[in-house]
C-alpha positions as CSV (number, residue, x, y, z in Angstrom):
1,X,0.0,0.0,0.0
2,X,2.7,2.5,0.7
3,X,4.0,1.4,-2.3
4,X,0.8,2.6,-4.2
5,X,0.7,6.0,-2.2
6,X,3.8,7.3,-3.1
7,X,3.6,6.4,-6.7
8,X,0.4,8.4,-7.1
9,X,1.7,11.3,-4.5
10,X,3.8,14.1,-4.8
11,X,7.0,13.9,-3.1
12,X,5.8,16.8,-1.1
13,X,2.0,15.1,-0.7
14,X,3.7,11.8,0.2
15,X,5.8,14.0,2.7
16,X,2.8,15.2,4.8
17,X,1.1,12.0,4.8
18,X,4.1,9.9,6.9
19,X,4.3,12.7,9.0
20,X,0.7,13.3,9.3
21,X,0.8,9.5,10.3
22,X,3.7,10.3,13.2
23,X,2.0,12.8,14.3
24,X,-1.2,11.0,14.6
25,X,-0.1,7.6,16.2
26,X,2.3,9.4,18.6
27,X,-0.8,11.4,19.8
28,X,-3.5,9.2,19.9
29,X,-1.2,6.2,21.8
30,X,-1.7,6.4,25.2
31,X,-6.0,7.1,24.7
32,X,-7.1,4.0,22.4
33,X,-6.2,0.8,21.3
34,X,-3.0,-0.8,22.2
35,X,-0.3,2.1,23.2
36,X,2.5,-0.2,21.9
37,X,0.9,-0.8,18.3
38,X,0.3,2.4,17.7
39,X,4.0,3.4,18.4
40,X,5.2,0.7,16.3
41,X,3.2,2.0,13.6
42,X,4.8,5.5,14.3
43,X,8.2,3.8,14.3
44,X,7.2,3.0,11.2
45,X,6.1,5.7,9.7
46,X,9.2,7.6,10.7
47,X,11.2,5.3,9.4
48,X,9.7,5.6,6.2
49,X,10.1,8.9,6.5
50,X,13.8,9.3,7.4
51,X,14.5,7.4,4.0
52,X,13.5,10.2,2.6
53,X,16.6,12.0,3.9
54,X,19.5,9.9,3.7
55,X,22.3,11.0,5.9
56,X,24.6,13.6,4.4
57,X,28.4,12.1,4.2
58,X,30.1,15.2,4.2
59,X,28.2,16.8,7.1
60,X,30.8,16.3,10.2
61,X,27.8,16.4,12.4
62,X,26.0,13.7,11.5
63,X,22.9,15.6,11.0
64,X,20.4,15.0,8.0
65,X,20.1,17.3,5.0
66,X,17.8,18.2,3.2
């Protein structure tokens, strides 16, 4: 499914929805459903989106580019 969304998204579209998604799981975690699925799901979502930046080699501090 992911897959599907960010063929048919904008980067910048694509953007906002896995961060919409953080966002959303890291609120709504400790009020319903299971606290630890929904910050897996979070987890994942940020992962997802950290791809999006890879790490910039030639930045001595180790901090992500963009």
């Amino acid at each position: 499914m992911i897959d599907i969304l960010r063929a048919k998204l904008s980067p910048e579209q694509f953007e906002g929805f896995l961060l919409g998604n953080v966002i959303k799981y890291l609120f709504r975690y400790p009020h319903k459903g299971t606290p630890s699925r929904d910050l897996d799901k979070a987890a994942k979502y940020l992962e997802w989106l950290r791809i999006l930046y890879p790490m910039d080699k030639s930045d001595d501090k180790g901090q992500a580019s963009k």
